[in-house]
C-alpha positions as CSV (number, residue, x, y, z in Angstrom):
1,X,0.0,0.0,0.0
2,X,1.3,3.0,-0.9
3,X,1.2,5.2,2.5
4,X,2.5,8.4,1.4
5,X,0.4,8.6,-1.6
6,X,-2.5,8.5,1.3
7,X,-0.9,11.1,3.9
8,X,-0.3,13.7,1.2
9,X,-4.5,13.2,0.3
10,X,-5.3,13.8,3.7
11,X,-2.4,16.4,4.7
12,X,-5.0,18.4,6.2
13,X,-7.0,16.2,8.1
14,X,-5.6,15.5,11.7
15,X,-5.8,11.8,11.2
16,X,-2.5,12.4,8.8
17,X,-0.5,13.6,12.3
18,X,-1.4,9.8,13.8
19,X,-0.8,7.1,11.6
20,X,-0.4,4.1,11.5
21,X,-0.3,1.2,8.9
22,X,0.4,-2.8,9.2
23,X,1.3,-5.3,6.8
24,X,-1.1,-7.8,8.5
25,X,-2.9,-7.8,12.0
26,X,-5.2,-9.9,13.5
27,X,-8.0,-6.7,13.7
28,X,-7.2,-3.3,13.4
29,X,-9.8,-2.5,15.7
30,X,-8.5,-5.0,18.4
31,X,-4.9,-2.4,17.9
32,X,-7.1,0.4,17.7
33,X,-8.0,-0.6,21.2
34,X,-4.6,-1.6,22.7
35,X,-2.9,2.2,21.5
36,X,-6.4,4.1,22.5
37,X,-5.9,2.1,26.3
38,X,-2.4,3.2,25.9
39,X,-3.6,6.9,25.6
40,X,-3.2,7.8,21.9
41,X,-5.0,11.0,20.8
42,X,-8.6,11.8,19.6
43,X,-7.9,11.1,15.7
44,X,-5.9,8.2,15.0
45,X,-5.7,5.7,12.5
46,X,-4.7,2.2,12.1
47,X,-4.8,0.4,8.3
48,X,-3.8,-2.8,7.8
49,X,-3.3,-4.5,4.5
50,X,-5.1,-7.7,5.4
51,X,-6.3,-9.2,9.0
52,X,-6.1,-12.6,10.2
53,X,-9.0,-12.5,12.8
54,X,-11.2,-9.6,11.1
55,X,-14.9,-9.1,13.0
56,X,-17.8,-7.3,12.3
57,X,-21.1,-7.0,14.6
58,X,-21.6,-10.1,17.0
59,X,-18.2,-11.3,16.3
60,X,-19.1,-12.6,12.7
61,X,-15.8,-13.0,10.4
62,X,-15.0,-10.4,8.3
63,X,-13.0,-11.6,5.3
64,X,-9.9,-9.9,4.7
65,X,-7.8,-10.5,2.0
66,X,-4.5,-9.0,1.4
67,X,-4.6,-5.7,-0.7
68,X,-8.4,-6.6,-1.8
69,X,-10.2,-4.7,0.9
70,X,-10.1,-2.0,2.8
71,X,-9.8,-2.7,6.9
72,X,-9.5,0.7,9.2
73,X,-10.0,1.6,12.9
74,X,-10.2,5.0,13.9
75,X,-9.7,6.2,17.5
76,X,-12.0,9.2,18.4
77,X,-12.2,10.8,22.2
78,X,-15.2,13.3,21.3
79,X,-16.8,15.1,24.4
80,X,-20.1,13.9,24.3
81,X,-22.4,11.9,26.8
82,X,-22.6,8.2,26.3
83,X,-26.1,8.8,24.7
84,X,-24.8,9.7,21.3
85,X,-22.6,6.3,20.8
86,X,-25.0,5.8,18.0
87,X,-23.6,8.8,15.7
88,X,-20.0,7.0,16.0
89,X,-22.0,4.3,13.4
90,X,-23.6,6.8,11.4
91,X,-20.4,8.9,10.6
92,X,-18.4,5.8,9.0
93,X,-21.3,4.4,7.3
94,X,-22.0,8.2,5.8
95,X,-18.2,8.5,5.1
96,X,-18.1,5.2,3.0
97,X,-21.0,5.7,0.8
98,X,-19.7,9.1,-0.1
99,X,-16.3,7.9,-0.5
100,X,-17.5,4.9,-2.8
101,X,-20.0,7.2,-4.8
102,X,-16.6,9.9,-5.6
103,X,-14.1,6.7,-6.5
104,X,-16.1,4.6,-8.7
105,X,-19.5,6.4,-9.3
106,X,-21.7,3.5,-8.0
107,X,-25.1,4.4,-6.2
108,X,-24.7,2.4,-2.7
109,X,-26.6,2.9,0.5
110,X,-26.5,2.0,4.5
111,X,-28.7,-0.8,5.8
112,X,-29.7,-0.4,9.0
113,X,-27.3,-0.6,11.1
114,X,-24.6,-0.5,10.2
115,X,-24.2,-2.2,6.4
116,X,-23.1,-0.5,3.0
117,X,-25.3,-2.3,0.2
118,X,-24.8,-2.1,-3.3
119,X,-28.1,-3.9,-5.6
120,X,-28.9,-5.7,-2.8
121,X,-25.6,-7.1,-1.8
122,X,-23.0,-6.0,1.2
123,X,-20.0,-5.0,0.2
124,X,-18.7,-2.9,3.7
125,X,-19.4,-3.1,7.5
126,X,-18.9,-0.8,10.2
127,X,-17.7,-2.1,13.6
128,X,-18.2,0.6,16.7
129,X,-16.9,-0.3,20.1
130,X,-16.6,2.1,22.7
131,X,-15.0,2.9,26.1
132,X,-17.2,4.9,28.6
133,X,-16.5,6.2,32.2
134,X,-19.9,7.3,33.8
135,X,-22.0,8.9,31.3
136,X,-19.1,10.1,29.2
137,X,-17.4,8.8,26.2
138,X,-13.9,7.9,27.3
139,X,-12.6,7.0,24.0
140,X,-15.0,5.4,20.8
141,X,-13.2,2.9,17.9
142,X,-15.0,3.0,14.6
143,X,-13.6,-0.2,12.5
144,X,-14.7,-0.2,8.5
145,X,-14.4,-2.9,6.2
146,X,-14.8,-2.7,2.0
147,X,-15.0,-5.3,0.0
148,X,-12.8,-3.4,-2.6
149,X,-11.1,-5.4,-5.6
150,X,-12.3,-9.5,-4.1
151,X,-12.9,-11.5,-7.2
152,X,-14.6,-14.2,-5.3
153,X,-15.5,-14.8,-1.7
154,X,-15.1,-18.0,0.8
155,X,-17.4,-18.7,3.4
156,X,-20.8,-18.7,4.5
157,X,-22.6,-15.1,4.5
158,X,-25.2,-13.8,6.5
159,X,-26.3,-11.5,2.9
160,X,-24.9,-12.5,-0.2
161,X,-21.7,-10.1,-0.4
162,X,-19.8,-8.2,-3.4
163,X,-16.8,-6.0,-4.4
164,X,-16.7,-2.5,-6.1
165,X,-14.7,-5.0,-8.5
166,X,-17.9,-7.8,-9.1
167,X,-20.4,-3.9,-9.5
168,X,-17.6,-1.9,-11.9
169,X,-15.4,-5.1,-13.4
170,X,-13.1,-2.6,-12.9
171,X,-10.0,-2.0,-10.4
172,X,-10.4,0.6,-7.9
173,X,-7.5,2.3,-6.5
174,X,-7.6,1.4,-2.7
175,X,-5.3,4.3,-1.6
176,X,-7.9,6.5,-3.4
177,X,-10.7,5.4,-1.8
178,X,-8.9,5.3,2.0
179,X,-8.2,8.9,1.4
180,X,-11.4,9.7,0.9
181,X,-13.3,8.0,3.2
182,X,-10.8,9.5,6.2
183,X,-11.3,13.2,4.5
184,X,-15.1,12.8,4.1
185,X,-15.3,10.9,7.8
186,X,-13.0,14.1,9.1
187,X,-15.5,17.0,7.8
188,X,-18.9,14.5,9.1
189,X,-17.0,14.3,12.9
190,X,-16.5,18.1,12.8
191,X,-19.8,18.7,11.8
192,X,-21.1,16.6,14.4
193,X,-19.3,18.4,17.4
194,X,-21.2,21.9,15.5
195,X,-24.3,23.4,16.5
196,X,-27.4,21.6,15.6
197,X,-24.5,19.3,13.9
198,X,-26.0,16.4,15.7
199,X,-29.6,16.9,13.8
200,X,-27.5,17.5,10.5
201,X,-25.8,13.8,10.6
202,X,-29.2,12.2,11.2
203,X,-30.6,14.1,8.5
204,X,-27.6,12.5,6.4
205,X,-28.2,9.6,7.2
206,X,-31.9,9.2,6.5
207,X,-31.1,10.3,3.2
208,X,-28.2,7.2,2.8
209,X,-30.6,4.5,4.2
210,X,-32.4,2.0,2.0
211,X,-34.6,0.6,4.5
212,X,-36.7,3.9,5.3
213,X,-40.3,3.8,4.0
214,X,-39.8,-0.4,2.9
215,X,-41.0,-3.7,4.3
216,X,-38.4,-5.0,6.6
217,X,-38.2,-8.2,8.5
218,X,-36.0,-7.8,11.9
219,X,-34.5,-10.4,14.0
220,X,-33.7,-9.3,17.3
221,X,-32.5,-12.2,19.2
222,X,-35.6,-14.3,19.3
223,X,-38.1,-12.4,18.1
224,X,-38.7,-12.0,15.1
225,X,-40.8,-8.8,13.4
226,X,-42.4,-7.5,10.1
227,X,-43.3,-4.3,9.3
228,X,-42.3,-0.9,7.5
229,X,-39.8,1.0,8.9
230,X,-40.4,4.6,9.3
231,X,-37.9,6.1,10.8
232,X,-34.4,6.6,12.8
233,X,-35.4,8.3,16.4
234,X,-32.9,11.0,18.6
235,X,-31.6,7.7,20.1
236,X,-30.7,6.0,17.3
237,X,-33.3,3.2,17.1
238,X,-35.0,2.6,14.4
239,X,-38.9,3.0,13.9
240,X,-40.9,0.1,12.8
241,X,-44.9,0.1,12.4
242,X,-46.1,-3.4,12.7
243,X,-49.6,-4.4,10.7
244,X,-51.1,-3.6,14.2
245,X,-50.1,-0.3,13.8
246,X,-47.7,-0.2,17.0
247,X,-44.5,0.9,16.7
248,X,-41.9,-0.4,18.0
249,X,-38.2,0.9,18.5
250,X,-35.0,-1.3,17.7
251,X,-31.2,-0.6,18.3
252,X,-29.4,-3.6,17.2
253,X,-30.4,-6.2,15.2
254,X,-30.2,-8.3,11.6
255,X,-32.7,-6.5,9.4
256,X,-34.1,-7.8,5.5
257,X,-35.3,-5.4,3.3
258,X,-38.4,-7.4,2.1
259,X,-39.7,-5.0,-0.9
């Protein structure tokens, strides 16, 4: 991977000032964690080229190839109440769809929660863990995987996945794409910390989402529920009316767009 061509893209973004990039690592957010621990600044970035024990949400496998994806952990100590957690999911899935759309052109959205989809299939995944102390955010890691130039996949899959390579047939650069996903990810965490920023990156995020206003099946643990989803609340949770006409409120979860 070519580093420098990546730290002179994003020169003036403060994640350029705290680097950090590995051939291969078991998870860059498990480092993430360690150096964050370690007391590493608001603002950091870990990379890794591929990842022998890469996660996503309930400790699934995320498949990481060597220089076919893209695996990043960011470190982020923003002053907020433990309450807003949720935006530290928003902001990276915002940031990849934006970056995807200005490296390749393809039209790609967020699944609820925390899934980029392009036609139907997954091709990233945004891992949040956090660190709190009271009510406050101590420090929050946002991990992102993109499927970026896989040819083929191995393994069972919870939704059938692609590559910008199986959408385009075309090689994307993957230094390109990192670079903008950290700058657009940058400007989205600024204008979260703004005034009435909070109500902007919800409004951003409403617009990205391809589940809003469709039939969804949800499976939260055991239950399972149908119904159209409506709408993502000031907590996070997204709104689903059931045939009944209740709604009900859900902040984790494997959802199916049905329609």
């Amino acid at each position: 991977m070519d580093i420098q061509y990546i730290k002179e893209r994003i020169a003036l973004n403060p994640f350029a000032s705290s680097f950090h990039h590995f051939a291969s690592i078991d998870s860059t957010n498990n480092k993430a964690k360690e150096l964050a621990e370690s007391g590493f600044p608001d603002c950091t970035v870990v990379i890794a080229d591929s990842q022998t024990s890469g996660r996503g949400r309930m400790k699934r496998q995320w498949y990481s190839p060597k220089g076919e994806g893209i695996y990043i952990s960011l470190i982020l100590r923003p002053s907020l109440p433990s309450s807003k957690y949720y935006f530290f999911t928003m902001l990276p899935c915002i940031s990849a769809v934006e970056a995807i759309s200005e490296c390749t052109g393809l039209k790609c959205g967020v699944k609820w929660p925390n899934d980029i989809f392009i036609a139907g299939k997954k091709t990233g995944g945004i891992l949040t863990e956090a660190s709190l102390k009271y009510d406050k955010i101590d420090f929050i890691i946002c991990g992102i995987g993109i499927n970026v130039n896989i040819e083929h996949f191995e393994g069972q899959f919870l939704h059938p996945p692609t590559s910008l390579f199986l959408e385009t047939k075309e090689k994307t650069a993957i230094e390109a794409l990192i670079a903008s996903f950290i700058n657009s990810f940058y400007n989205h965490y600024k204008l979260l910390l703004s005034k009435n920023g909070e109500d902007e990156v919800r409004s951003i995020y409403r617009t990205y989402s391809l589940c809003l206003g469709k039939k969804v099946r949800l499976i939260d643990g055991e239950k399972i529920i149908e119904g159209k989803a409506v709408d993502i609340d000031e907590q996070g949770y997204l709104l689903v009316k059931c045939q009944d006409e209740n709604i009900l409120k859900f902040s984790t979860g494997d959802l199916f767009i049905l329609d």
